[in-house]
N, C-alpha and C positions, 0 to 999 in steps of 0.2 A: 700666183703661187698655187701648185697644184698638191693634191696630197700626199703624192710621192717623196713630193722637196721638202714637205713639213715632217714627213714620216725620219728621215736625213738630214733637217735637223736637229729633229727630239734625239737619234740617236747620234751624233754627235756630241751634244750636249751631256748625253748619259755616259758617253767613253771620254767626254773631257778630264784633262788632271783636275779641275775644279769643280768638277759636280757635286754642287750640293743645292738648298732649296733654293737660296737666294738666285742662283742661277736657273733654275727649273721656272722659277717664276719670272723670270727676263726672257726667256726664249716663249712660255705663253704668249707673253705677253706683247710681244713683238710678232708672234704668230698671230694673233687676234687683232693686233693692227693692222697684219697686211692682208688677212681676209674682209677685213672692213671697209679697206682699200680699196679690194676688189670689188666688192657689194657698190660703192660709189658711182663705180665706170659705166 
């Protein structure tokens, strides 16, 4: 996952009908798993 894909979908995330924290901190948070991911390979 490159920073493009991440930059798409923070903003997805911000024009979702549900954006609010809880969700802010789920897309983190699932972004910092899949760079972790990466870091592994």
């Amino acid at each position: 996952m490159n920073s493009r894909s991440i930059n798409s979908e923070i903003k997805k995330g911000a024009q979702g009908p549900f954006c609010n924290k809880i969700d802010i901190k789920l897309i983190i948070s699932h972004l910092q798993e899949n760079l972790y991911n990466d870091f592994q390979k």
